[in-house]
C-alpha positions in Angstrom: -120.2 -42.1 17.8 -122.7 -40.3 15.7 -124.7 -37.2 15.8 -127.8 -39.4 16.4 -125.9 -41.5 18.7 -125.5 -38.5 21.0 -129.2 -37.7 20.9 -130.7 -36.9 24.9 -134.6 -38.2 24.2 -135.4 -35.9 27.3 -133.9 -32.6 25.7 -135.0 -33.2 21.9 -138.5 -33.0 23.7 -137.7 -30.6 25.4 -136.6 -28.9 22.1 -139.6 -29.7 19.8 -142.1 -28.9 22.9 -140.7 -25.3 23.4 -140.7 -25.1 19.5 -144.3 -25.4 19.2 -145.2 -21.5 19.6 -142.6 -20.3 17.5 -143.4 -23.2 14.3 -147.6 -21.8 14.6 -146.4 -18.9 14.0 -144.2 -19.1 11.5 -146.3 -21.1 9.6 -149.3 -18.8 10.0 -147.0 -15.8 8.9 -146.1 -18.1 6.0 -149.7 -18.9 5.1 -150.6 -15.0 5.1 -148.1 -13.5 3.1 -148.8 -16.5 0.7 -152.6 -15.5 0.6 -151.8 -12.3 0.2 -149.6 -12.4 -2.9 -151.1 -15.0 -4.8 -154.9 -14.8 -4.3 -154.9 -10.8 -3.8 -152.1 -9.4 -5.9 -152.0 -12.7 -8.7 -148.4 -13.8 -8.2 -148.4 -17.5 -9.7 -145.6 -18.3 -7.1 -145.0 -16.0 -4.5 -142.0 -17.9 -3.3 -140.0 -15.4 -1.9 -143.0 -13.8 -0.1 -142.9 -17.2 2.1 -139.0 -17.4 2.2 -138.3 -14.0 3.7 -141.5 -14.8 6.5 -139.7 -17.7 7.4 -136.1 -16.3 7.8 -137.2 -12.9 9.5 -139.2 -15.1 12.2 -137.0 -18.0 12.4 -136.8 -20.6 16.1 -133.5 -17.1 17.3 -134.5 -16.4 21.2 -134.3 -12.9 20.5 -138.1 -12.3 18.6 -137.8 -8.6 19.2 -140.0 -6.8 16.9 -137.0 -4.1 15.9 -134.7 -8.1 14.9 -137.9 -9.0 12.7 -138.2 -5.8 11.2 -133.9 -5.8 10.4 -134.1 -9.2 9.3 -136.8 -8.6 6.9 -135.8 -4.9 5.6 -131.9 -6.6 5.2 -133.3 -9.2 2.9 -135.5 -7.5 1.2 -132.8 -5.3 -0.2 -130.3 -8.1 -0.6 -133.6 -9.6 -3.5 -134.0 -5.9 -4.7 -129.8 -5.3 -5.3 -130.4 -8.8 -6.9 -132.8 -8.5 -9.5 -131.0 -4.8 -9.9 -127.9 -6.9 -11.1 -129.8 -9.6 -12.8 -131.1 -6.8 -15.1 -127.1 -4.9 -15.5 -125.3 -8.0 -15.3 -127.8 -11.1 -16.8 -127.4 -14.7 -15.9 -124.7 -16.8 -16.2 -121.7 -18.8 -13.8 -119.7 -15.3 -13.3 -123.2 -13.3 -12.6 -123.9 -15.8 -9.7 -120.8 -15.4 -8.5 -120.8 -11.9 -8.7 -124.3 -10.9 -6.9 -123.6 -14.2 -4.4 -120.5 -12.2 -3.2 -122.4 -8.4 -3.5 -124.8 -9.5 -1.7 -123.5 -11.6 1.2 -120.9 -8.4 1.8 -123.9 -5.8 2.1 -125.9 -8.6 4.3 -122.1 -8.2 6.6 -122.4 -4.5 6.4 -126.5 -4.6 7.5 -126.0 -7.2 10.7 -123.2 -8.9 12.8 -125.6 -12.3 12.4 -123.6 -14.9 10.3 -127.5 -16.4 10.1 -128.4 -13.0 8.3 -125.7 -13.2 6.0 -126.5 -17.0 4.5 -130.4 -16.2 4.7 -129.5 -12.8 2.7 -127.5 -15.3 0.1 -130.2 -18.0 0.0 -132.8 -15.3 -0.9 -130.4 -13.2 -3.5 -129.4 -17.6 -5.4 -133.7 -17.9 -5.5 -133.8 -14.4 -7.8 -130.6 -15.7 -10.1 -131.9 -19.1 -10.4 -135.8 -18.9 -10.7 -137.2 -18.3 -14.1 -138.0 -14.3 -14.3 -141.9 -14.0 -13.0 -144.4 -12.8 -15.8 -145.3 -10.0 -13.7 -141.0 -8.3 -14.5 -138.0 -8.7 -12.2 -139.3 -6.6 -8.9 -142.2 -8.2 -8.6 -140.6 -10.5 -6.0 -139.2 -7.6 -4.0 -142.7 -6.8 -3.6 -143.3 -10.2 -2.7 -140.1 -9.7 -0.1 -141.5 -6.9 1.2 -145.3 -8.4 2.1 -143.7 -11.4 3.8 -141.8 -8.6 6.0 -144.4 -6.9 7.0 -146.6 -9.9 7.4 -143.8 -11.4 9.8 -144.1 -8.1 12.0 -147.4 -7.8 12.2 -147.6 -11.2 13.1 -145.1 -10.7 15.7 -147.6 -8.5 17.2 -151.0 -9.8 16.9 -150.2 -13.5 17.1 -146.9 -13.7 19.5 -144.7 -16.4 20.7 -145.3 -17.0 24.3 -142.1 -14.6 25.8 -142.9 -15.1 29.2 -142.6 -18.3 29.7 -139.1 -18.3 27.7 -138.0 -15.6 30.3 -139.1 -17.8 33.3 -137.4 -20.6 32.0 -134.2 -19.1 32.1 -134.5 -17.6 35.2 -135.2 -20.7 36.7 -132.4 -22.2 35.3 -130.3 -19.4 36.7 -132.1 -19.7 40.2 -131.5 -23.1 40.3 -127.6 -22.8 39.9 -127.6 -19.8 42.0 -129.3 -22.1 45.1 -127.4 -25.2 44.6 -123.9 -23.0 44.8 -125.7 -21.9 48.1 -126.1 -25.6 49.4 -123.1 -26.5 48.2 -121.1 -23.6 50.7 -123.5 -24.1 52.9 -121.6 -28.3 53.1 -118.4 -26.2 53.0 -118.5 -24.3 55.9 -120.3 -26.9 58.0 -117.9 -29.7 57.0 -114.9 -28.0 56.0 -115.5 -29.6 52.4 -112.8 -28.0 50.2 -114.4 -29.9 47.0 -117.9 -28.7 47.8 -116.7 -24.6 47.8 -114.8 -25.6 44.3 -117.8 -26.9 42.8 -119.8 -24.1 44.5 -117.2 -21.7 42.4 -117.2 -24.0 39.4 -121.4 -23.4 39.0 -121.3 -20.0 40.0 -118.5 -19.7 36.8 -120.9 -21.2 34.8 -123.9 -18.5 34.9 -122.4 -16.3 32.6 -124.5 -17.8 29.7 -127.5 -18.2 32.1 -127.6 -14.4 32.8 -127.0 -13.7 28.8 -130.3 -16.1 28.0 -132.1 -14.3 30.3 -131.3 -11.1 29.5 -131.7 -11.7 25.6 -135.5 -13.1 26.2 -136.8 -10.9 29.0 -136.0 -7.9 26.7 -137.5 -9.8 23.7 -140.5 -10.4 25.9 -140.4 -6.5 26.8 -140.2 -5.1 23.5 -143.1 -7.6 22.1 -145.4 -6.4 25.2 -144.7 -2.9 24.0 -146.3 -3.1 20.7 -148.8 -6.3 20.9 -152.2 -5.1 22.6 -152.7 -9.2 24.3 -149.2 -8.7 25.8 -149.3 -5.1 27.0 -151.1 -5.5 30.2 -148.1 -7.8 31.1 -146.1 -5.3 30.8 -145.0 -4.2 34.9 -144.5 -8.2 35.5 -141.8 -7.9 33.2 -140.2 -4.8 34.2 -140.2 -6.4 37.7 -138.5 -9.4 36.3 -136.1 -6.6 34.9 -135.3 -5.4 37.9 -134.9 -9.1 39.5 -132.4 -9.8 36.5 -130.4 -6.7 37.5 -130.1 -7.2 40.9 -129.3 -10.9 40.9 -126.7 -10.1 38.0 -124.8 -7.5 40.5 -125.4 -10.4 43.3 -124.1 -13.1 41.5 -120.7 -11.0 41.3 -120.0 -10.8 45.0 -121.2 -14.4 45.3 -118.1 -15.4 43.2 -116.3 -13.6 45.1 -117.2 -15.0 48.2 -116.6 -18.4 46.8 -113.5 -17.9 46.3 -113.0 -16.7 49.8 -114.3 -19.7 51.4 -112.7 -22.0 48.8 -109.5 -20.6 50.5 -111.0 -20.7 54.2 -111.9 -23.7 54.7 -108.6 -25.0 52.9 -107.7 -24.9 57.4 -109.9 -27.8 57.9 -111.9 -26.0 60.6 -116.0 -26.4 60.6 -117.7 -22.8 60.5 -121.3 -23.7 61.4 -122.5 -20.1 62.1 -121.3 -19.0 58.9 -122.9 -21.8 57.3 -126.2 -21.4 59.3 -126.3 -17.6 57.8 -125.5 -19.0 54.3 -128.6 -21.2 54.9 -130.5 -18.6 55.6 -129.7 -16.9 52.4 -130.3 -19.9 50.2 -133.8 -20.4 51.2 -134.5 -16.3 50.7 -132.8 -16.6 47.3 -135.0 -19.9 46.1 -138.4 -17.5 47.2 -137.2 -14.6 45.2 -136.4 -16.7 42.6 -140.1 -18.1 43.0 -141.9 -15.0 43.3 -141.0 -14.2 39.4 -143.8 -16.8 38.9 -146.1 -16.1 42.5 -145.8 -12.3 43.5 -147.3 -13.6 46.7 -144.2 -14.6 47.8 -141.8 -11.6 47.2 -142.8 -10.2 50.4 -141.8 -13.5 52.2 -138.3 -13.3 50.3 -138.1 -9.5 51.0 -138.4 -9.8 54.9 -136.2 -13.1 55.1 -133.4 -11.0 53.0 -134.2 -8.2 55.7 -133.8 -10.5 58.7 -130.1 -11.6 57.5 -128.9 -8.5 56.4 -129.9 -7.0 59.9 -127.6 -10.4 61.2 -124.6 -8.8 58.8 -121.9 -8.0 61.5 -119.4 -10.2 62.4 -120.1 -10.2 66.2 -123.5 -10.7 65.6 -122.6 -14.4 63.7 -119.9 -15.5 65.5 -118.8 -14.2 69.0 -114.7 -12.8 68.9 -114.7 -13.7 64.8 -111.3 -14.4 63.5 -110.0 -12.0 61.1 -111.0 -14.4 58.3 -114.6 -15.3 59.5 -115.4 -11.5 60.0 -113.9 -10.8 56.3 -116.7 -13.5 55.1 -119.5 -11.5 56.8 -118.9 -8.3 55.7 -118.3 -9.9 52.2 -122.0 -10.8 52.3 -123.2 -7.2 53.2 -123.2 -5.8 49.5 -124.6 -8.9 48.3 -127.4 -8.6 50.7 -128.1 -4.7 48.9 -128.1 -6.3 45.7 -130.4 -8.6 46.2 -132.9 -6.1 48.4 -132.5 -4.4 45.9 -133.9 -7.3 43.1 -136.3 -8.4 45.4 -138.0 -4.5 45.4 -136.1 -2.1 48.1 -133.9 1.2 47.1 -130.8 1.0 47.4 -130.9 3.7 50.5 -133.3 1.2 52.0 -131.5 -1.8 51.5 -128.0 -0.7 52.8 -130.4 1.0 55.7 -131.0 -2.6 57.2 -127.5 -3.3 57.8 -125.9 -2.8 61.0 -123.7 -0.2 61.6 -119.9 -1.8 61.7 
């Protein structure tokens, strides 16, 4: 089957909706630094002006201001070391050759991004193949350098829409984290050995939700920093950094846990209080996960997180606990801190509201 054939309708909308933000502004960068070199400064094609605004911004998650500013400095100097060797060196098969592999070696020395590297390449083939400008060689290094700084001032003054990339993925993260819940929540009640493997096999699976996250709340971060419509949003998003951290930690012991009642319930024998508190948690967990999007309800999350981790000793859940069961519920008391702590309690505080074992 083909690469069209393959096509999910509901995910290429998906796609080209989320894509919206980022294409305005790329193509209002674009516009600018063309404007700029061609109307103001007379360039009669200001090609690479529009090239090196389009690579710097690109669709990348990561639309930091200090990525834009690499991006563009990296290919700027990958056109000048180009029309430098077009002027030693002339044109000809071997002179491609020779400034194709110059530059793409310095774009591997500037940045780890294989994207860099090729845009670096494109922009160095544009100088060796395009007839010399009228205004001499470095006049589209100054065109390079324009679209730079017309990408990061862009970045500021007209910026992509962060937040809402941020609160994407921790929904997406949220979501996997709950259904895990449910799923040893079914575990414990039923004895359902398949439902605490696929709780494990989800909870496996966040690693790339937690990266996703991470990489666009600091993008959003570092664009609130410097763009004065974003600024004000600034202490949302540190909270949401401190959600992240805490649910990153929690998400740990929760894999841990899994694994505990994968094996426990491998005896066959229903665990209903267990499963009860595990409830309990799920529906705490969902509200903190909602209160990145309603701050009304973080205190709701913070006192049902309180209520269970006061519930965290093993006579407290189940009356004369076997060895196993009381393991479980002690298991949960550091993931109980963590995710006090992400939902806005010290860490003194947090492990304050357990009981004393």
């Amino acid at each position: 089957m083909g690469v069209l054939g393959r096509i999910d309708p509901r995910a290429s909308w998906s796609r080209a909706v989320e894509s919206i933000s980022p294409a305005l502004q790329i193509v209002a960068a674009a516009t600018i630094a063309y404007a700029i070199c061609h109307f103001l400064l007379g360039h009669s094609i200001p090609l690479l002006a529009v090239t090196v605004t389009i690579s710097s911004l690109g669709f990348v998650r990561d639309a930091r201001p200090l990525r834009v500013l690499e991006s563009a400095v990296g290919i700027v100097i990958g056109i000048a070391v180009s029309e430098a060797l077009l002027l030693i060196v002339g044109h000809g098969v071997w002179q491609i050759a020779l400034v194709l592999f110059v530059t793409l070696i310095a774009a591997r020395l500037i940045s780890p991004s294989n994207a860099f590297a090729l845009a670096a390449g494109v922009q160095s083939m544009l100088v060796m193949l395009l007839p010399l400008p009228e205004g001499g060689p470095f006049q589209r290094s100054i065109d390079g350098v324009i679209g730079g700084i017309v990408a990061l001032l862009v970045t500021a003054l007209l910026p992509r829409d962060p937040r809402r990339l941020a609160r994407r993925d921790a929904r997406k993260l949220f979501g996997v984290v709950s259904s895990s819940l449910a799923s040893l929540v079914v575990a414990l009640e039923k004895a359902d050995e398949p439902a605490a493997e696929r709780a494990l096999e989800r909870l496996r699976s966040t690693g790339p939700l937690l990266d996703g996250w991470s990489a666009s709340l600091d993008s959003a971060r570092a664009i609130s920093r410097i763009s004065p419509f974003l600024r004000r949003h600034g202490p949302e998003l540190e909270a949401q950094a401190r959600v992240l951290h805490g649910s990153e930690l929690a998400i740990r012991n929760l894999r841990v846990i899994s694994r505990r009642i994968d094996f426990l319930v491998r005896d066959g024998v229903a665990r209903p209080q267990i499963a009860s508190l595990v409830a309990s948690l799920a529906t705490s967990v969902t509200l903190l996960g909602e209160s990145l999007e309603n701050p009304l309800v973080a205190d709701t999350a913070r006192v049902g997180l309180s209520a269970i981790a006061e519930r965290l000793h093993p006579d407290l859940v189940v009356t004369d606990a076997p060895v196993n069961d009381s393991v479980v519920v002690l298991m949960l008391r550091p993931l109980l801190v963590d995710l006090l702590t992400a939902a806005g309690l010290s860490e003194e505080k947090a492990r304050a509201t357990l009981p004393e074992v």
